[in-house]
FIKOLZA-1660 file (N, C-alpha, C; in steps of 0.1 Angstrom, whole numbers, plus 5000, padded with zeros to 4 digits):
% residues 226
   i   px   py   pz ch aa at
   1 4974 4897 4522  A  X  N
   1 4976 4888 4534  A  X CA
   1 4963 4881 4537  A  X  C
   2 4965 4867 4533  A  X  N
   2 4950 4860 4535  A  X CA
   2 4948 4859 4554  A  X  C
   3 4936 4856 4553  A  X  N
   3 4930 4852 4573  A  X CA
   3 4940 4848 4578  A  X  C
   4 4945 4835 4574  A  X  N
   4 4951 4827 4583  A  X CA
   4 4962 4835 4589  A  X  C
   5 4969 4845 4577  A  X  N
   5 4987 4852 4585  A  X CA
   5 4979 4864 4592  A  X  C
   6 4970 4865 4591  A  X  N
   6 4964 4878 4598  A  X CA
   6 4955 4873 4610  A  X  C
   7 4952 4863 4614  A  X  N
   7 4950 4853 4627  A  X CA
   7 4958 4852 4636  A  X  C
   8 4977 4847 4629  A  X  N
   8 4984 4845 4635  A  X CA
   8 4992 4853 4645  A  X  C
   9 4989 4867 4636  A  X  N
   9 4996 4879 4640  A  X CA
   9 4991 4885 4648  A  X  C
  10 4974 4885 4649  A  X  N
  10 4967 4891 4661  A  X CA
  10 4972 4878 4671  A  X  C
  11 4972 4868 4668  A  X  N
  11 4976 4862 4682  A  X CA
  11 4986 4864 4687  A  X  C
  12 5000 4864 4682  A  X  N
  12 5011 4870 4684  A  X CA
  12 5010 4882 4687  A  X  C
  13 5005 4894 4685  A  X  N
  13 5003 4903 4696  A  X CA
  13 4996 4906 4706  A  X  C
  14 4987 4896 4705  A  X  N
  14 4980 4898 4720  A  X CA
  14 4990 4886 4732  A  X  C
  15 4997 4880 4728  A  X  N
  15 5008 4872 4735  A  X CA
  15 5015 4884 4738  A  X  C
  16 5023 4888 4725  A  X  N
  16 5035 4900 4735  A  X CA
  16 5025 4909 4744  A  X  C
  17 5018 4913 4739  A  X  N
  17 5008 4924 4753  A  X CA
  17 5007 4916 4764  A  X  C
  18 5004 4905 4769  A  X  N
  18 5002 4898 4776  A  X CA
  18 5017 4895 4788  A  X  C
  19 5028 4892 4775  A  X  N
  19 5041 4894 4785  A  X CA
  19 5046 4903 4788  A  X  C
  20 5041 4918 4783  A  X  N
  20 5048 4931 4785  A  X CA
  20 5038 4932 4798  A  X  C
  21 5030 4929 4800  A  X  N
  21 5020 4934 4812  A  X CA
  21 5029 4924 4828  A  X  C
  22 5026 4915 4825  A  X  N
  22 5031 4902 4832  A  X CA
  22 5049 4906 4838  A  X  C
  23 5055 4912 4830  A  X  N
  23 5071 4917 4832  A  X CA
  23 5064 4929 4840  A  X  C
  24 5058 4939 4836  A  X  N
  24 5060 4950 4840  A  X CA
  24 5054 4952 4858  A  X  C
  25 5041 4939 4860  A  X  N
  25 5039 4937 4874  A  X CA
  25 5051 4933 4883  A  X  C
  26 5055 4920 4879  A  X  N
  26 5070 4919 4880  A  X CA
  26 5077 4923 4887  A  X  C
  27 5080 4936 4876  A  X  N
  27 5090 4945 4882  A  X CA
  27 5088 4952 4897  A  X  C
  28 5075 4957 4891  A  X  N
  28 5071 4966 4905  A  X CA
  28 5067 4959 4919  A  X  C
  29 5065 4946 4919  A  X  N
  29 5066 4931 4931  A  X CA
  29 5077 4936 4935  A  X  C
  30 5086 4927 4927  A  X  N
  30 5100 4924 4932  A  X CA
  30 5111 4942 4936  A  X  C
  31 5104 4950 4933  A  X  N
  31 5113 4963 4933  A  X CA
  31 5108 4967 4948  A  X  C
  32 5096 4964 4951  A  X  N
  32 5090 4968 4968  A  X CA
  32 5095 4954 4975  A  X  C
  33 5098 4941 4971  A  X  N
  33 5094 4932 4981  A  X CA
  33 5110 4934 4990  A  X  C
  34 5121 4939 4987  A  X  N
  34 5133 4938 4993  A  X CA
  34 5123 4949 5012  A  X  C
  35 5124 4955 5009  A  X  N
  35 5121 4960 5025  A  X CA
  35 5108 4953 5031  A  X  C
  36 5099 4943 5028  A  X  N
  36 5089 4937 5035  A  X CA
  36 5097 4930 5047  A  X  C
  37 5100 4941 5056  A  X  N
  37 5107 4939 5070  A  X CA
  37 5108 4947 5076  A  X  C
  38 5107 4949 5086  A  X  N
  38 5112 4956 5092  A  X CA
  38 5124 4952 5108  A  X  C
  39 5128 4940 5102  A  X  N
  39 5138 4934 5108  A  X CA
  39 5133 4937 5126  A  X  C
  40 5123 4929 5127  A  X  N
  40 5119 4932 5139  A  X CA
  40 5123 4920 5150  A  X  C
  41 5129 4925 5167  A  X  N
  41 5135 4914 5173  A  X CA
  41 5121 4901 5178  A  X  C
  42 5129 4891 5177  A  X  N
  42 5120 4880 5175  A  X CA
  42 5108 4880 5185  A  X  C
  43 5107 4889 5199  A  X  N
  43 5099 4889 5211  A  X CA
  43 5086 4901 5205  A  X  C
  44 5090 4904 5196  A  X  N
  44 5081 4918 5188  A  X CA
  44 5068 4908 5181  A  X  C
  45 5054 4914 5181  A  X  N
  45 5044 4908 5175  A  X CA
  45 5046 4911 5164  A  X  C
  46 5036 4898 5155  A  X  N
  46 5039 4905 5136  A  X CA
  46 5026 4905 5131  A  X  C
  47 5027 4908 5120  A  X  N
  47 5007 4912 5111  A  X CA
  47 5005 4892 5112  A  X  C
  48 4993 4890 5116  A  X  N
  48 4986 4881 5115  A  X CA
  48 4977 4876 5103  A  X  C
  49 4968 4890 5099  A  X  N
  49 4965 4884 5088  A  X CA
  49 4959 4901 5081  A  X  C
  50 4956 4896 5063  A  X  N
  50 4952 4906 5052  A  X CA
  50 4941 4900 5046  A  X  C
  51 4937 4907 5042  A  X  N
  51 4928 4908 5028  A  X CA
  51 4935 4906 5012  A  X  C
  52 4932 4897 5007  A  X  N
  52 4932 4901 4988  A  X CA
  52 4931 4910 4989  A  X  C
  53 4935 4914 4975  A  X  N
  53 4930 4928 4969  A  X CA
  53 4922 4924 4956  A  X  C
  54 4911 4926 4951  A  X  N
  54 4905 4922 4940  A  X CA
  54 4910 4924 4926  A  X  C
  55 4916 4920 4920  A  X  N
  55 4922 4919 4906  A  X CA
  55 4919 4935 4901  A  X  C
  56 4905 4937 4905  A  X  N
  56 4901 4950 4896  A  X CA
  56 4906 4966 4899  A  X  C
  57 4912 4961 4913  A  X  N
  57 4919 4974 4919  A  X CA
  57 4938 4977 4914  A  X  C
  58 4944 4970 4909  A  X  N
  58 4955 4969 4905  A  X CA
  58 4961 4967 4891  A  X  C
  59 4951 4959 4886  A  X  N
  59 4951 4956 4878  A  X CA
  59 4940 4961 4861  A  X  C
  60 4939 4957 4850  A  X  N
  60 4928 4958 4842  A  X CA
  60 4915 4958 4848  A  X  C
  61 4908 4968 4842  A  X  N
  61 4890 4965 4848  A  X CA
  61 4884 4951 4843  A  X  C
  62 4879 4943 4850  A  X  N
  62 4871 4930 4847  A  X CA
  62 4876 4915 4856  A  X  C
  63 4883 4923 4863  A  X  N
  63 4886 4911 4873  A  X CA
  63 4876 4909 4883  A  X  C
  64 4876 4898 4888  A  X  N
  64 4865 4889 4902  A  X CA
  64 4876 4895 4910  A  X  C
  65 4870 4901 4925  A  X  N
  65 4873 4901 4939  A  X CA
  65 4876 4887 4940  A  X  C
  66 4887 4885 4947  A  X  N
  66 4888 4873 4959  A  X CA
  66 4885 4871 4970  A  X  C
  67 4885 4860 4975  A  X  N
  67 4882 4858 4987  A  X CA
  67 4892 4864 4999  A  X  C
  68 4887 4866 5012  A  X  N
  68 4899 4872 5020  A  X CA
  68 4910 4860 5025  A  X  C
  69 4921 4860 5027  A  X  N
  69 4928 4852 5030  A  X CA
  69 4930 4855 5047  A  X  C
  70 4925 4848 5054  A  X  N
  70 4927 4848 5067  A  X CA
  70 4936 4845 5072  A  X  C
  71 4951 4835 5068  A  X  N
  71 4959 4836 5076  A  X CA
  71 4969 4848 5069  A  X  C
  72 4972 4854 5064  A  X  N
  72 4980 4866 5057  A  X CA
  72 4993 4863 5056  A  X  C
  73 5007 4874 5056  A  X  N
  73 5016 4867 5054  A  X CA
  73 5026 4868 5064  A  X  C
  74 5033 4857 5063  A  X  N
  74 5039 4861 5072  A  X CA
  74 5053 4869 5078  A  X  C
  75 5056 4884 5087  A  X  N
  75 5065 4888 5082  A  X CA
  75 5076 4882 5085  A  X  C
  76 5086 4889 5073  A  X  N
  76 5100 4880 5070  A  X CA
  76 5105 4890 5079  A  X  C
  77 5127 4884 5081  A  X  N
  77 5133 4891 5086  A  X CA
  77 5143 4895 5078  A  X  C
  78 5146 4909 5077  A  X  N
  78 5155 4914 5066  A  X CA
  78 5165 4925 5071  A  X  C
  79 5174 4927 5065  A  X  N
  79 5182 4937 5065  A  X CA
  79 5175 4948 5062  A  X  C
  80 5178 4960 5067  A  X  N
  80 5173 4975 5064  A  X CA
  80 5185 4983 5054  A  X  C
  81 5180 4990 5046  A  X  N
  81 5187 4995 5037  A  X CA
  81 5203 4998 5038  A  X  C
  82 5209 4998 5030  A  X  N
  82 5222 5005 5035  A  X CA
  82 5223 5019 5035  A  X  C
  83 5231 5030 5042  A  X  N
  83 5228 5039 5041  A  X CA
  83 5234 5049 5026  A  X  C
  84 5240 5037 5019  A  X  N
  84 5251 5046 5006  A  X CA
  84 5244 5043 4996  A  X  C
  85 5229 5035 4999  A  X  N
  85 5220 5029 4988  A  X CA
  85 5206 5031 4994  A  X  C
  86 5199 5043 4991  A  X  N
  86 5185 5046 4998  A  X CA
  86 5176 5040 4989  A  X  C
  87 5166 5036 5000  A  X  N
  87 5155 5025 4984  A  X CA
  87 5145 5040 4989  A  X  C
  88 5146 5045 4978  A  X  N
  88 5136 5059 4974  A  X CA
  88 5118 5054 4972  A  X  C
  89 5116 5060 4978  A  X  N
  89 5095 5056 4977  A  X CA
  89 5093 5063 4963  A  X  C
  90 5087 5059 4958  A  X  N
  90 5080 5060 4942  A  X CA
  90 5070 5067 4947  A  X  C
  91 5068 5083 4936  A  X  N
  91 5063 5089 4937  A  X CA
  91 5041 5086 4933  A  X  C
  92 5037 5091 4933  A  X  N
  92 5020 5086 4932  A  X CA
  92 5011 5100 4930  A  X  C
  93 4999 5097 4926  A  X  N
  93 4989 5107 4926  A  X CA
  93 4976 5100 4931  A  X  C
  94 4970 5108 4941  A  X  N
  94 4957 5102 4950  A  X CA
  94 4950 5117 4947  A  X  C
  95 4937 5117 4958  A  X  N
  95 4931 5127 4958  A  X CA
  95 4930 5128 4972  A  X  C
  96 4929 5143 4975  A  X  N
  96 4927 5139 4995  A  X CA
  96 4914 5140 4997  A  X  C
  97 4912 5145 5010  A  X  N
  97 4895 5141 5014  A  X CA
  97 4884 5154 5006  A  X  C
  98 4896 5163 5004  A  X  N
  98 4887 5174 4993  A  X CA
  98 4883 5172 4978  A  X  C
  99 4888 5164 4973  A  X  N
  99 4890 5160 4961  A  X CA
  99 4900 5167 4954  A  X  C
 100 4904 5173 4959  A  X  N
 100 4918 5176 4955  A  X CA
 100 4931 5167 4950  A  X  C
 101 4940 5169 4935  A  X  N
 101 4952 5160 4936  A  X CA
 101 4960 5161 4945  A  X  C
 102 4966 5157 4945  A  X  N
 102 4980 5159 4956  A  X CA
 102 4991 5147 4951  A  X  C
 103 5000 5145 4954  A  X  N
 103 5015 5133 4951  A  X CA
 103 5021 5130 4965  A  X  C
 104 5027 5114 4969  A  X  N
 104 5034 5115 4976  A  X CA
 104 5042 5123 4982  A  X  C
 105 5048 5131 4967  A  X  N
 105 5065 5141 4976  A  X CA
 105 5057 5152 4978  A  X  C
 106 5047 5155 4976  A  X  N
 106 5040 5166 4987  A  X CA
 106 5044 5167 4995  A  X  C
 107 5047 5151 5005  A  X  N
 107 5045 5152 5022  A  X CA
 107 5058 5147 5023  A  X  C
 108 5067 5145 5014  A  X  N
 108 5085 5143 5020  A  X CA
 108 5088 5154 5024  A  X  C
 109 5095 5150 5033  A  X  N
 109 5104 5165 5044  A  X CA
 109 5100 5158 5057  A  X  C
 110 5089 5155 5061  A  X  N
 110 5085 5148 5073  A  X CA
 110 5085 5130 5072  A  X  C
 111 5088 5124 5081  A  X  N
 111 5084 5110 5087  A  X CA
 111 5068 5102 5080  A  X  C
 112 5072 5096 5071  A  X  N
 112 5055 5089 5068  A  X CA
 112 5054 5079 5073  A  X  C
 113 5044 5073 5078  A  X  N
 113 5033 5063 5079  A  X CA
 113 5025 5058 5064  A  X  C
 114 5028 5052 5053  A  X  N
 114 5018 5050 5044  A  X CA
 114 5012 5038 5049  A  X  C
 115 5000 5037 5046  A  X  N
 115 4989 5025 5044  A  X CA
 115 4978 5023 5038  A  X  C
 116 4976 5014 5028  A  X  N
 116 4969 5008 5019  A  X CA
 116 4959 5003 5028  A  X  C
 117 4945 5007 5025  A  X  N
 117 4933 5000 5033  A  X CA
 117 4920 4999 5029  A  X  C
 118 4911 4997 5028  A  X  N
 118 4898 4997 5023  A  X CA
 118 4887 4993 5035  A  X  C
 119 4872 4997 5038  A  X  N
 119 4864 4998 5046  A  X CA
 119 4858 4987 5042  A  X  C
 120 4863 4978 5035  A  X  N
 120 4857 4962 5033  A  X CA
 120 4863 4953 5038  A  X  C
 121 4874 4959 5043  A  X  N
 121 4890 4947 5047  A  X CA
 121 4887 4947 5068  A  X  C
 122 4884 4938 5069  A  X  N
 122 4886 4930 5085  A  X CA
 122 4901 4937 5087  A  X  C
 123 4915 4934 5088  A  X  N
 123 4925 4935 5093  A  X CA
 123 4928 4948 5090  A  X  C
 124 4920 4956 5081  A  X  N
 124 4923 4971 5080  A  X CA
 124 4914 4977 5094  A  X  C
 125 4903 4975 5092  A  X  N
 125 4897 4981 5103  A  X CA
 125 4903 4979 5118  A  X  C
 126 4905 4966 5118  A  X  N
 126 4913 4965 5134  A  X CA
 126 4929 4971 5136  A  X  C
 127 4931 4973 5122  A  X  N
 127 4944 4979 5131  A  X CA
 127 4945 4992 5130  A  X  C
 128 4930 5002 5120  A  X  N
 128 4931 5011 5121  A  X CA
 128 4927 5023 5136  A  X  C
 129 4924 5018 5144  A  X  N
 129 4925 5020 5159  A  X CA
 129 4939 5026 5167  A  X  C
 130 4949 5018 5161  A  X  N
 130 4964 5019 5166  A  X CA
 130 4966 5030 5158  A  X  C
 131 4964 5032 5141  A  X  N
 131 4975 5038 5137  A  X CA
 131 4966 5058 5142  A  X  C
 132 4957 5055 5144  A  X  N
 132 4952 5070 5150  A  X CA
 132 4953 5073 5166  A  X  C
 133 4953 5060 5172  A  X  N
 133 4964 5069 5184  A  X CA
 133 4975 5071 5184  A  X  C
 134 4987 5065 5177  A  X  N
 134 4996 5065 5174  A  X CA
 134 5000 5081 5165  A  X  C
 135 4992 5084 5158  A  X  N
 135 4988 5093 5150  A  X CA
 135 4989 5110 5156  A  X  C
 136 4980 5109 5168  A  X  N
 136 4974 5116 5181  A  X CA
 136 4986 5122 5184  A  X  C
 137 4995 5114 5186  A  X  N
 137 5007 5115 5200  A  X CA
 137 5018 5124 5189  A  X  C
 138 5014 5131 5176  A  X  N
 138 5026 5134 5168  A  X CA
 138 5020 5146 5163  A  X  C
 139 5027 5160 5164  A  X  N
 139 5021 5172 5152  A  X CA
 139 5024 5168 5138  A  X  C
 140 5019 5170 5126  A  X  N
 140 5021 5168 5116  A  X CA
 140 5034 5172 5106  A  X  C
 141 5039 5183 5116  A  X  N
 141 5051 5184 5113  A  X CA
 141 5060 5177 5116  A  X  C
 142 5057 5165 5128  A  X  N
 142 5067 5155 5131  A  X CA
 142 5067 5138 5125  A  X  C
 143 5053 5136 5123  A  X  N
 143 5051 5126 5117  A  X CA
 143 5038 5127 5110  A  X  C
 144 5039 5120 5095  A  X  N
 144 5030 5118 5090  A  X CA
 144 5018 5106 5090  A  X  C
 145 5003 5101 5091  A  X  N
 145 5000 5090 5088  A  X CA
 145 4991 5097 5074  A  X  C
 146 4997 5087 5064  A  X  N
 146 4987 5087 5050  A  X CA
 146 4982 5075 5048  A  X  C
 147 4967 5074 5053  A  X  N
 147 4957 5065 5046  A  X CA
 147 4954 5063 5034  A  X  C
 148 4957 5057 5030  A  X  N
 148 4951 5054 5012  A  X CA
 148 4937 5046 5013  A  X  C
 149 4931 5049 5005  A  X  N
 149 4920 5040 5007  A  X CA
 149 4915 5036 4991  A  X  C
 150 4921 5023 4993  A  X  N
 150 4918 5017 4974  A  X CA
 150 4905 5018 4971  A  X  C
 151 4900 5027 4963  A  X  N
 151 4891 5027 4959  A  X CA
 151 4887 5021 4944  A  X  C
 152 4880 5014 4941  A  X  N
 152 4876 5004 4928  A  X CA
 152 4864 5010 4924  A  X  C
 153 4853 5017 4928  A  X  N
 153 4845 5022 4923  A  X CA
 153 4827 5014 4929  A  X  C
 154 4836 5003 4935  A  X  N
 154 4822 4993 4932  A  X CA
 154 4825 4985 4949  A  X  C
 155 4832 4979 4950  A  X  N
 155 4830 4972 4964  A  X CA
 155 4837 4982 4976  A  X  C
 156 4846 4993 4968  A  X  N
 156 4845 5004 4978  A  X CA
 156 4847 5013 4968  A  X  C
 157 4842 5027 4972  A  X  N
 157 4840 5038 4968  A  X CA
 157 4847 5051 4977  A  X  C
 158 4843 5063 4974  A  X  N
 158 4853 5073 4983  A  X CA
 158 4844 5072 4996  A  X  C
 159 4828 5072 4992  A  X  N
 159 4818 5079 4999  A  X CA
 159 4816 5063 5011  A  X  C
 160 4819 5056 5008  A  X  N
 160 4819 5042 5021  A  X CA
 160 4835 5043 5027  A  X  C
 161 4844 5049 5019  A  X  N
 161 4854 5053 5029  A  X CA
 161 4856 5064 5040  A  X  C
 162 4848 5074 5034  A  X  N
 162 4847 5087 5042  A  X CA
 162 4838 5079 5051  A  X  C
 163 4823 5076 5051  A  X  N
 163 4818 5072 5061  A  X CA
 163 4825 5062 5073  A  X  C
 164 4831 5054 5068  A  X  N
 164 4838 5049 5078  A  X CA
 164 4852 5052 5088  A  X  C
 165 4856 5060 5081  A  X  N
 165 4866 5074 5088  A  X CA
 165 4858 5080 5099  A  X  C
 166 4849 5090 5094  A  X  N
 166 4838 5097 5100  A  X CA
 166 4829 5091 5111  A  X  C
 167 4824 5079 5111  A  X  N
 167 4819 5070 5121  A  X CA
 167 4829 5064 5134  A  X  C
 168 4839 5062 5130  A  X  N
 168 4849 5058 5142  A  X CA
 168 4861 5072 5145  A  X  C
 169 4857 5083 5137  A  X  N
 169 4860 5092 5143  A  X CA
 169 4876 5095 5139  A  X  C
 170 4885 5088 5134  A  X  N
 170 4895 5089 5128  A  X CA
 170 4901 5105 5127  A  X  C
 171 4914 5110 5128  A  X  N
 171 4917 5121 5124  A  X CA
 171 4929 5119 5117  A  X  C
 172 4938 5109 5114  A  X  N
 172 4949 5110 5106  A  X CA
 172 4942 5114 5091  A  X  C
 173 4953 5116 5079  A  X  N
 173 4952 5124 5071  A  X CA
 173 4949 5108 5059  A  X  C
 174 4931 5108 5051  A  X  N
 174 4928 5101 5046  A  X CA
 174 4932 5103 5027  A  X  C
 175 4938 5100 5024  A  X  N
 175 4937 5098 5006  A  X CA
 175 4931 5091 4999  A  X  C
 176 4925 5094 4986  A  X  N
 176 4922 5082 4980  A  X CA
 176 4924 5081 4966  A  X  C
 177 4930 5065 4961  A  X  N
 177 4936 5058 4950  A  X CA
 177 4922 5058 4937  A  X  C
 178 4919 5065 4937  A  X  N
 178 4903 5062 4928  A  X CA
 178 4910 5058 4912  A  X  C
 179 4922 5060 4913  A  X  N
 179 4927 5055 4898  A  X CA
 179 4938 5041 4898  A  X  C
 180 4938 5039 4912  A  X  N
 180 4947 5030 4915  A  X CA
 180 4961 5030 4912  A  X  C
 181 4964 5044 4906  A  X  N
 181 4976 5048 4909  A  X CA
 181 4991 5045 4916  A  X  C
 182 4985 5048 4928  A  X  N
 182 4992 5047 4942  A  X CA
 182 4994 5029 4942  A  X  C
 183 4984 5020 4938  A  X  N
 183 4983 5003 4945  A  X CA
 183 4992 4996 4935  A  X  C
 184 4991 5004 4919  A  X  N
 184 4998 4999 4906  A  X CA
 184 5013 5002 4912  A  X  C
 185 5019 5014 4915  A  X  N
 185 5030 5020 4916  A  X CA
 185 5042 5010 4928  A  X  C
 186 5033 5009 4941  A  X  N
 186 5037 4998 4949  A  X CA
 186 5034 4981 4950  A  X  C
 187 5026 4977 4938  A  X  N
 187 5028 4966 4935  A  X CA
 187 5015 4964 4948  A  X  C
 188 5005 4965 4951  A  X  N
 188 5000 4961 4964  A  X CA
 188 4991 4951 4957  A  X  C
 189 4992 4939 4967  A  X  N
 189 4990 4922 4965  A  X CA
 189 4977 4922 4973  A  X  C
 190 4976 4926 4985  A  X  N
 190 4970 4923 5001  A  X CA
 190 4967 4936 5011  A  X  C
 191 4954 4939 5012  A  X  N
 191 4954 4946 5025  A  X CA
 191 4953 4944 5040  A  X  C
 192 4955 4950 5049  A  X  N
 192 4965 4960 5049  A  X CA
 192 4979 4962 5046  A  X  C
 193 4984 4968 5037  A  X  N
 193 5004 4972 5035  A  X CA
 193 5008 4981 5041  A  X  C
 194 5017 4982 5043  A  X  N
 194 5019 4995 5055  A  X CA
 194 5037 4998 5053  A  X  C
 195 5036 5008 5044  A  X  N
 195 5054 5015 5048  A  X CA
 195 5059 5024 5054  A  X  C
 196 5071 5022 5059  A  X  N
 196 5077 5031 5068  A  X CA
 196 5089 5042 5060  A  X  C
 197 5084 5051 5061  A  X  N
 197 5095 5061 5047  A  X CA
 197 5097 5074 5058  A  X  C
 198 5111 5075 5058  A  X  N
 198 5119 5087 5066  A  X CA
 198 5118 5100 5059  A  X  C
 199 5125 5108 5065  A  X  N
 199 5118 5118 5057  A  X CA
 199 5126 5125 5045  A  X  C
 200 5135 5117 5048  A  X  N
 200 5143 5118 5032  A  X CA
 200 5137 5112 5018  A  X  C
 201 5125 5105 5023  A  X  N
 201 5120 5100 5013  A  X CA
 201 5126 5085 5009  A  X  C
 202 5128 5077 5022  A  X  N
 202 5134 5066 5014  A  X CA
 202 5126 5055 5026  A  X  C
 203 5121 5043 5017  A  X  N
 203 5113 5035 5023  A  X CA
 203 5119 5023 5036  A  X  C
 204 5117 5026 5048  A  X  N
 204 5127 5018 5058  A  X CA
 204 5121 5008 5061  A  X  C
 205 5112 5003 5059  A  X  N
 205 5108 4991 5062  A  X CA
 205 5089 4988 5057  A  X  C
 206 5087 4978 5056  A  X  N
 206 5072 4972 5052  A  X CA
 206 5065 4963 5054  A  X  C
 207 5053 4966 5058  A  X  N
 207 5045 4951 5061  A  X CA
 207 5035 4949 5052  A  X  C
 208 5033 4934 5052  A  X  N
 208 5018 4935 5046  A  X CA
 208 5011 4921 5056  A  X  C
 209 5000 4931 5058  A  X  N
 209 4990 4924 5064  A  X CA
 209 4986 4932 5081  A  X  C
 210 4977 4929 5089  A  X  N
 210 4969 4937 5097  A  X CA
 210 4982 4937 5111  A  X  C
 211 4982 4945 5115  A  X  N
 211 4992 4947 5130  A  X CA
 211 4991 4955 5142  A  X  C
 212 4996 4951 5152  A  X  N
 212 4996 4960 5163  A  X CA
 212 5001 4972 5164  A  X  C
 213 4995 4974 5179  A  X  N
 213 5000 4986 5183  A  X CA
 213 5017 4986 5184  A  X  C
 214 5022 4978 5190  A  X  N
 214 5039 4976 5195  A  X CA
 214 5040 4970 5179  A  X  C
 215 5040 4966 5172  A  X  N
 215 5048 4966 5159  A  X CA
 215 5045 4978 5154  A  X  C
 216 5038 4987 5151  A  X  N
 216 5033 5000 5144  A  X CA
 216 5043 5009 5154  A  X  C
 217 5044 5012 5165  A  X  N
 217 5054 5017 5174  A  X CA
 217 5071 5015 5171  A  X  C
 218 5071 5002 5166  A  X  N
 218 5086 5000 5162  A  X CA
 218 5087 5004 5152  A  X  C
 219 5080 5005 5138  A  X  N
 219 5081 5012 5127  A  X CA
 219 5088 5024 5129  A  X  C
 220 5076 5029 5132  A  X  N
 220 5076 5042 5138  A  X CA
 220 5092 5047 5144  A  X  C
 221 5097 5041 5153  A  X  N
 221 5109 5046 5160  A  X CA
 221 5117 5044 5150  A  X  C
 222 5119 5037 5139  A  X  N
 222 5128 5035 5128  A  X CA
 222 5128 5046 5118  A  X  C
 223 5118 5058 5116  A  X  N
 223 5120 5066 5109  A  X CA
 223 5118 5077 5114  A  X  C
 224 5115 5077 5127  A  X  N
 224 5119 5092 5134  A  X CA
 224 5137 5092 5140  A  X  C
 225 5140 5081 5142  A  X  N
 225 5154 5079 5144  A  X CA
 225 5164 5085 5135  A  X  C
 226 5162 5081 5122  A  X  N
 226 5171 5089 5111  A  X CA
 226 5172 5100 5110  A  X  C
% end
C-alpha cells in the first residue's frame, strides 16, 4: 500500500471519528433539550443570564474557555411530560464532598434539585443564595438540592469549589464532576442548568441559565406535587 492510499485512509478515519463524536453530542442536546421548561405562567420571572462552559469541561481535553455570555438564554414555554411517557434522568457518577463515588440513583426515591455550577460563573453564585434557602425550609428526606460543581482541573478545581461553599456558608449537598461525567451525560452547554426530577426519577422540567427565588419555588412545587 503506497503513502498516498495510506494518507487517504488516515483522513477518512479521522473524518468518521470526527462525525461519530459530532452525532453522539447531538444526541445527548437534543435528548435533554425537550424539558428546558418549565412551562412557567407568563407573570413568573425567568433565568436572565449563564455562563459558557469552556470546551474543556464537556468535551476533549484542549479546548479554549469562552467568554461568558451575558445575556443567557432565554426560557422557552413547553409542555411537561406526559404521564404514560416519563423522560427518565440519566444516570451519572460524581464524587461528593468526601471524595467518595456516589451516582445520581443514589438519591432517587426523594424530590431533586440538580444544578450544574462552578465558583467562576457570575449567575451561579447569585442564584446560589436562593437555592440554599430554599434548601433550609426541606429535610432531606423531603427534598433534595445536588450541586454539581464542573470541575476542569484548571479554571476550577474541587478545592476553589469547596472554598466557596465554605465561605458563604452553604449547606445543601455539594458534588463534584472531576471527570465531567455528569456535564457529558446531560449535554451541559451553559452555566447555570438546573433540573427538576420527581422522585420517581423522571426529569419535570429545566433551566439553563441564572434564576430566582419565585422561579426556583415554582420548580420546586412541580416535583413535590407528583
Amino acid at each position: 500500500m503506497n503513502k498516498k492510499v495510506k494518507s487517504l485512509l488516515y483522513i477518512a478515519g479521522f473524518i468518521l471519528l470526527i462525525l461519530v463524536a459530532v452525532i453522539g453530542y447531538n444526541y445527548l442536546t437534543e435528548r435533554y433539550k425537550a424539558p428546558n421548561s418549565l412551562g412557567l405562567p407568563t407573570e413568573t420571572s425567568t433565568p436572565t443570564s449563564s455562563a459558557s462552559v469552556p470546551p474543556s469541561e464537556t468535551s476533549a481535553p484542549g479546548g479554549e474557555p469562552q467568554e461568558e455570555d451575558p445575556q443567557g438564554e432565554e426560557l422557552q414555554q413547553g409542555e411537561e411530560p406526559q404521564e404514560d411517557e416519563p423522560f427518565k434522568a440519566s444516570d451519572f457518577k460524581v464524587l461528593d464532598y468526601d471524595g467518595n463515588e456516589v451516582k445520581l440513583s443514589d438519591y432517587i426515591g426523594t424530590p431533586i434539585v440538580l444544578n450544574f455550577w462552578a465558583s467562576w460563573c457570575p449567575p451561579c453564585k447569585d442564584e446560589m443564595p436562593h437555592f440554599n434557602k430554599v434548601s433550609e425550609e426541606y429535610s432531606k428526606d423531603e427534598l433534595l438540592f445536588l450541586m454539581v460543581d464542573m470541575v476542569d482541573g484548571g479554571r476550577e478545581t474541587v478545592e476553589k469549589g469547596k472554598m466557596h461553599v465554605e465561605e458563604q456558608g452553604f449547606t445543601f449537598t455539594v458534588l463534584f464532576d472531576t471527570k465531567q461525567n455528569a456535564a457529558a451525560t446531560y449535554g451541559i452547554r451553559a452555566l447555570p442548568t438546573t433540573f427538576f426530577i420527581n422522585k420517581d426519577g423522571n426529569i419535570i422540567g429545566a433551566l439553563e441559565g441564572g434564576i430566582d427565588e419565585e422561579t426556583l419555588r415554582y420548580g420546586v412545587s412541580l416535583i413535590l406535587e407528583d
